[in-house]
N, C-alpha and C positions, 0 to 999 in steps of 0.2 A: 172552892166548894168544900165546908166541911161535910163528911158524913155520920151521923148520928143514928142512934138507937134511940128510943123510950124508956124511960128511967122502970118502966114497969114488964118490959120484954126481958124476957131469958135468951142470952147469947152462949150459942154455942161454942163461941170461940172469945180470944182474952178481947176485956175491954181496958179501954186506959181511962184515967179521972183527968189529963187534959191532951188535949189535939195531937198527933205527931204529923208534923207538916214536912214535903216533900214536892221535888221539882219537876218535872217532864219538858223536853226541848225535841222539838221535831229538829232532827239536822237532814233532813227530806227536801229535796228539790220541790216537794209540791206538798199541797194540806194531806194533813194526816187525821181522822177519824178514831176514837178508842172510848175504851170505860174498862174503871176501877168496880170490881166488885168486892165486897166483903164477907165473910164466913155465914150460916146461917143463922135466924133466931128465931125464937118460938113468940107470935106475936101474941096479945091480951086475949085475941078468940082462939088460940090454940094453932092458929096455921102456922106456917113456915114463913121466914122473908127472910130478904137479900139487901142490899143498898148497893144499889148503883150509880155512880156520877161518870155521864158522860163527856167527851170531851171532842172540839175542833180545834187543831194548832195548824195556824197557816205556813207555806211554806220558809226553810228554813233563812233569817236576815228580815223576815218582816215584821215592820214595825204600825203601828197606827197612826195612819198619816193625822192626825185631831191633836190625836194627845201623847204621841211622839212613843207610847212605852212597847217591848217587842212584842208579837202575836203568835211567835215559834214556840211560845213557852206556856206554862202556865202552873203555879202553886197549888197542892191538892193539900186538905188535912182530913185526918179519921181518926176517930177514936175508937173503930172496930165497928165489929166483932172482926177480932185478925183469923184467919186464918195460923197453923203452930207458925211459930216464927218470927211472928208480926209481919206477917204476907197477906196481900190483896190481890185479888185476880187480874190481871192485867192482860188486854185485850186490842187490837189495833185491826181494822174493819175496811172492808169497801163495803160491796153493796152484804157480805158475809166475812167473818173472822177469818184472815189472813195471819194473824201470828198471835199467840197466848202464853200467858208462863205465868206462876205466882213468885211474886218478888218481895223483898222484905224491902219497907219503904224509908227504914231508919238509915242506911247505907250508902247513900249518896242518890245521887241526879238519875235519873232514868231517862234514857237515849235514842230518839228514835231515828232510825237511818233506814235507807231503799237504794235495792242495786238493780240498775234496771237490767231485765230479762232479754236477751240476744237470740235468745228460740222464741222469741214471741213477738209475730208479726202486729196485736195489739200495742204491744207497746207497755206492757204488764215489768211489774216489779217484785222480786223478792224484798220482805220486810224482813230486819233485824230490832234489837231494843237493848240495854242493860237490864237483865234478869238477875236479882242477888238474893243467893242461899241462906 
């Protein structure tokens, strides 16, 4: 999913003239849920926006049983608005945001892992991720 701007919106934050593309891998026993969000901008009628690309990566070793490629993973690109840094909001979800951080996306692989909870007769999980400064 790239995320893009309008050539005629004012961003609040750096744009780049081509894509910086980057990786996410759930290494999670089970699917993981999340969204990239990017800096704000001033759309053509004056309001504010955001870009959001959501995401579902199934648990971690699974692949597509069709067409053989894995489903743990998945390639993101944006070309902003970054947040200072070239950071995107990074967000991992159940049915509400479980874990957030903004990461610079130039810096390697983004990681997602779950340790499951032992006080929690659900059956519930702490989330972790590679967050980079």
């Amino acid at each position: 999913m790239i995320l893009t701007i309008g050539s005629s919106a004012h961003a609040d934050g750096e744009i780049v003239q081509e894509p910086i593309c980057f990786v996410v891998i759930n290494d999670a026993p089970h699917m993981v849920l999340g969204s990239f969000v990017t800096d704000t901008y001033t759309k053509t009628d004056g309001s504010i926006g955001r870009h959001r690309s959501n995401f579902r990566l199934q648990e971690s070793g699974a692949v597509d049983k069709e067409k053989g490629y894995p489903t743990d993973r998945a390639e993101f690109c944006s070309y902003g608005p970054f947040f200072e840094g070239r950071k995107l909001e990074f967000t991992i979800r159940t049915l509400f945001p479980v874990f957030s951080c903004k990461t610079n996306i130039e810096s390697g692989p983004i990681t997602i892992k779950s340790i499951p909870r032992k006080d929690d007769p659900m059956g519930g999980f702490d989330y972790t991720a590679t967050c980079y400064d």
